[in-house]
N, C-alpha and C positions, 0 to 999 in steps of 0.2 A: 401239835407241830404241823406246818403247811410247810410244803416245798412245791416249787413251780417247774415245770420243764418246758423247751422251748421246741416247738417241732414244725419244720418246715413244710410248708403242703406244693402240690401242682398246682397250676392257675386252671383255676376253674372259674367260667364264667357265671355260673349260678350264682358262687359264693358273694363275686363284686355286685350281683345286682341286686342280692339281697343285704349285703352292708349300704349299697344308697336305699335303698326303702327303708332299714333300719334307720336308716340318718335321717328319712324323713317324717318317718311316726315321731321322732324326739324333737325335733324341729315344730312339728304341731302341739305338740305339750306344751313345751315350751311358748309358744304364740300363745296361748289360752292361758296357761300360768301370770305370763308377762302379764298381758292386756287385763285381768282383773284381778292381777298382784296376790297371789295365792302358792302355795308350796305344798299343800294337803294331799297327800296321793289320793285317798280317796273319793275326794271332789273332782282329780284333774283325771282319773280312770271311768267315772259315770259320763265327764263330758267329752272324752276323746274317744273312748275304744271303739266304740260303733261305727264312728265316721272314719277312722284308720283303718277298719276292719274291712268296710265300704271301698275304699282311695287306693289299699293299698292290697297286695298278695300274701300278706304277710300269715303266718300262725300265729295263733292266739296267746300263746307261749314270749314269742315274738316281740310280742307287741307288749305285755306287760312287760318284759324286761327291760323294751326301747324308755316306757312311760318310769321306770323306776330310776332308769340313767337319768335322763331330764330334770325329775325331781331332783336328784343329789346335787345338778347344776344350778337352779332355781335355789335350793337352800344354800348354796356356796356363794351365791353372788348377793343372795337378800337384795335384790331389785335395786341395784345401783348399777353407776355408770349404765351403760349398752346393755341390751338385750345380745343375751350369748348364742351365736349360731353354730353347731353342729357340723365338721368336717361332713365332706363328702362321703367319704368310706368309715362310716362310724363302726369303731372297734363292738363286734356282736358280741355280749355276755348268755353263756351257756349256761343251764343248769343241768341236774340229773333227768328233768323230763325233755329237755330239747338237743340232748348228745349222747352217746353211750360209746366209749370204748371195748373192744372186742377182741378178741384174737384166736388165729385158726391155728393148726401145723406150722401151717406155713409165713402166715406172717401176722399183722396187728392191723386195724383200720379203725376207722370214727364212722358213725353215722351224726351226721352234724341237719338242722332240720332248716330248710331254705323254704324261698317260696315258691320252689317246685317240687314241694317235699321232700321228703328223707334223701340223703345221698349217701353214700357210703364211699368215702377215699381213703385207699391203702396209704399209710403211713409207716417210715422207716424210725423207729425208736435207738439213737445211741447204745452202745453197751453201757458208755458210764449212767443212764437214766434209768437200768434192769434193777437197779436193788429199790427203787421207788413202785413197783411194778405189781408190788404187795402189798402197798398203801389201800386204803379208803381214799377213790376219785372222786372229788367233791365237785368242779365244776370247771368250765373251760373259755376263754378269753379269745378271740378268731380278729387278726388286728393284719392291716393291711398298711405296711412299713418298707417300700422295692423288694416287695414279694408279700407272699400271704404266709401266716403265721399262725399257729395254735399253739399258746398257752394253758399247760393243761395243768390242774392244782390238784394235788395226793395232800392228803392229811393223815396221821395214825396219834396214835397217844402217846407221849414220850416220860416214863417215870424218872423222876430225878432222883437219884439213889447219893449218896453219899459215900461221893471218892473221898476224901481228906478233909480237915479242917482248914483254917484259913481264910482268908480273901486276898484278892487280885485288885489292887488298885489301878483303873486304864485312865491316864489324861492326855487326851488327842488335842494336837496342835496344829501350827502349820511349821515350826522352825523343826520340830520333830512330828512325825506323822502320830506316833503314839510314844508312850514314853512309861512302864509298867513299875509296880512296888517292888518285881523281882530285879528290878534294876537292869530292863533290856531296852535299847533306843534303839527307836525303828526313820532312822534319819531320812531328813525330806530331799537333799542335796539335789540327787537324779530326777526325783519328781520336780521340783524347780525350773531345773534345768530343760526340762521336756515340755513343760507347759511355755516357757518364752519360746521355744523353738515353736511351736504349735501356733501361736500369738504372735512370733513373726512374719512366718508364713502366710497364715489367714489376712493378715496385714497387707504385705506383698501382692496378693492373688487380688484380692479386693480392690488395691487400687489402680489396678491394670483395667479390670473391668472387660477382658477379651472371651472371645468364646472359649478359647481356650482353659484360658485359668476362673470361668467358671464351672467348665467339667473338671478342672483338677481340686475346686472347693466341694464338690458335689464328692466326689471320689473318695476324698479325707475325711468327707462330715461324720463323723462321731469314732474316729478312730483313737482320740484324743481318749473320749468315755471309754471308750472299751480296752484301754491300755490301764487307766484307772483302776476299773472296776478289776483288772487279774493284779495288779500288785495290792487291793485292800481285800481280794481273797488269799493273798497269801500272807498279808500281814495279821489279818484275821485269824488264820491257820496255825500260827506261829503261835498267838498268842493263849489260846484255848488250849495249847498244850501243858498248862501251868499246871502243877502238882493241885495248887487250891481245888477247892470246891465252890468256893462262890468267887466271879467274878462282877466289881462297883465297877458303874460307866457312869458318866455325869449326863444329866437331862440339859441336852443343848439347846432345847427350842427360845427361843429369841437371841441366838447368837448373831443371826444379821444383821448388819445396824449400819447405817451410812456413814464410812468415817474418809471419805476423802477420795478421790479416782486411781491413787497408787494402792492406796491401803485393801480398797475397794477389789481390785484385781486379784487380787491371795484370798481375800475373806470369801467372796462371792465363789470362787471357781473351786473351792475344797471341798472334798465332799466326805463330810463329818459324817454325816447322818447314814450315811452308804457304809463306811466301815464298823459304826457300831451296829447297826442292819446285821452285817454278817457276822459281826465277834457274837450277836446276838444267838444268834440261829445256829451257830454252830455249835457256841457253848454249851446250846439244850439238845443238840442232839447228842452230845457228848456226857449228858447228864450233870450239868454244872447249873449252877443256880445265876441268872443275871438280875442283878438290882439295879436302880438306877436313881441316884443321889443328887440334890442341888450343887451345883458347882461354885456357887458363891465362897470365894475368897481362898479358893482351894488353892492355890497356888501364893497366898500371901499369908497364909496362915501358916505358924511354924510346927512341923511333925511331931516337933519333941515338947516342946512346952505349952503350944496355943495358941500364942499371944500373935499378933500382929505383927510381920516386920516389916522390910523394906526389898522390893525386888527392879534390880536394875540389869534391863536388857535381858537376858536367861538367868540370871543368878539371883539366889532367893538368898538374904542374912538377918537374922533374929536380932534386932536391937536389945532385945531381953536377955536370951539366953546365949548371943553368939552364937550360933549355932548356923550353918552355912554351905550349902549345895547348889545343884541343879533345881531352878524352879519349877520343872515339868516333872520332876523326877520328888522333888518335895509335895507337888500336889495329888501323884500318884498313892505318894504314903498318907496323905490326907484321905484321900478317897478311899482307899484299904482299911482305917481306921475309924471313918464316920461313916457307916455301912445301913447303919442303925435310919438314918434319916429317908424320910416316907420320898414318893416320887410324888410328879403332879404338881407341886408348888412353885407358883412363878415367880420367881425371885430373880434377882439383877444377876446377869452373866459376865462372869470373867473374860473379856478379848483376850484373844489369844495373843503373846505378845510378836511383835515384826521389828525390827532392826532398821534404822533410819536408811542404811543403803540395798535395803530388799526393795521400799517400797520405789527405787529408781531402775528395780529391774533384776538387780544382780542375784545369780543364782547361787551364792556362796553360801555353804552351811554354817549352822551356827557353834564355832567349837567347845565340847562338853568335856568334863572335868571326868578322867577316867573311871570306870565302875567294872563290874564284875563281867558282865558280857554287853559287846556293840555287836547291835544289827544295823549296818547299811544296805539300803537296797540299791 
């Protein structure tokens, strides 16, 4: 198990001059990589370290890890379109030989390794970050974002013991955020409604184009993210609470698909992959097991008998069996059900479904057929 903490630093000038010399040892990788189309660490480390080593102030530490960033750029792009260029203040990755954590009496500090050697800055640790504090410190991330930042990553070993039997079926949407086997809906209403206000705004600001309402877009930029990101830690929270012991997530990768610039707006701006992220990580720090299941037809397929029905708009009905609910809430019991199936397999993805008057904007929820407990956020 990895957990990451987020901790503020002082502006120190050393730190910014040795993220642009980092940015620029990768930036020379990358030049050599490109020009004779190679990925090899160990061909682009004999032809770069010496001359970086020469060019630049950097530690030796330094410098492999600028050369190991590059590479993972160079394999990610496989030499198409443009040659990728290297922010200015490239985020510096630490290991256990170029950072150590420390702490006196009196407080906690980093010695973090620049190109004026070792530095050592007192740093302020949260209380909520004290029970990580016993972990195994594996490595640390120094990222320059309107201030300077260390990322610092604790891992320990996490036994999964066995609370109860069972499974948790989770089908994340966008008409409901999540929608579970134990029959809790975690409605998207407010979320909705937050994102056009955000989208009108940004709108508004944009096309004034004044100094002004470019520092009031500067001001809001990622307020939007970080509103997100506390209510799918609380939706997260909620849901890990389940008596089960294993909880099914569907493996959503290729859920983005270009269906249209209304449709486009809901799909693109959700962030699926961010709440099963945390139902993830918290479920195993909680000692629950997460699996993760093809989603194929999970939602058209009927809970009770199998067979195929018909689902119009949110409501799922079993042409076989009659049989007749909630489609989110029917694919949860599918997914609780087919537990058994491997992850990894790319198979066609179920669109989540959208309401012909969502995709004009309106933030109305979608009304669900009573059940045993609603959660609205």
């Amino acid at each position: 198990m990895k957990s990451t903490i987020k901790i503020k630093l002082p502006y120190r000038k050393e730190l910014l001059e040795t993220m642009q010399q980092y940015s620029y040892s990768a930036n020379k990788v990358i030049d050599f990589g490109w020009n004779i189309q190679t990925d090899n660490k160990r061909e682009l480390h004999d032809l770069t370290y010496y001359r970086i080593r020469e060019e630049t102030d950097l530690p030796a530490q330094l410098v492999c890890s600028s050369r190991d960033k590059a590479v993972e750029v160079l394999k990610a792009t496989k030499f198409k379109h443009s040659k990728p260029i290297m922010k200015k203040y490239l985020t510096i990755r630490y290991d256990a030989r170029s950072f150590t954590l420390k702490n006196t009496k009196e407080e906690y500090y980093v010695s973090l390794s620049t190109i004026y050697g070792r530095i050592k800055i007192p740093i302020d640790i949260p209380e909520y970050y004290w029970k990580y504090l016993d972990w195994k410190i594996c490595s640390a991330d120094l990222i320059y974002s309107k201030g300077l930042y260390l990322y610092l990553v604790f891992s320990r070993d996490i036994i999964t013991t066995k609370i109860s039997d069972g499974f948790l079926g989770v089908d994340v949407g966008i008409n409901n955020v999540a929608v579970t086997s134990d029959k809790r809906f975690f409605n998207s209403k407010q979320i909705k409604r937050k994102k056009l206000m955000f989208k009108y705004l940004r709108s508004k600001l944009q096309s004034k184009g004044t100094r002004s309402s470019r520092r009031l877009l500067k001001k809001i930029s990622g307020r939007e993210n970080r509103w997100m990101t506390w209510v799918n830690h609380k939706i997260s929270k909620e849901i890990v609470k389940c008596r089960e012991g294993t909880i099914v997530i569907e493996n959503i990768r290729g859920i983005r698909s270009n269906k249209g610039r209304r449709f486009n707006f809901w799909l693109h701006s959700w962030s699926f992959a961010q709440l099963q992220a945390f139902i993830e990580y918290k479920g195993i720090m909680n000692g629950k097991r997460i699996i993760k299941v093809s989603p194929y037809h999970t939602s058209k397929s009927c809970s009770i008998c199998g067979n195929i029905g018909s689902r119009s708009k949110s409501f799922f009905v079993c042409s076989h069996c009659g049989y007749s609910l909630n489609a989110d809430l029917n694919a949860s019991f599918n997914l609780a059900k087919h537990h058994s199936i491997s992850d990894g397999v790319l198979v066609p993805v179920t669109v989540p479904d959208i309401q012909v008057y969502e995709h004009k904007g309106s933030s109305s929820a979608i009304a669900c057929e009573p059940m045993d407990k609603i959660y609205l956020l």
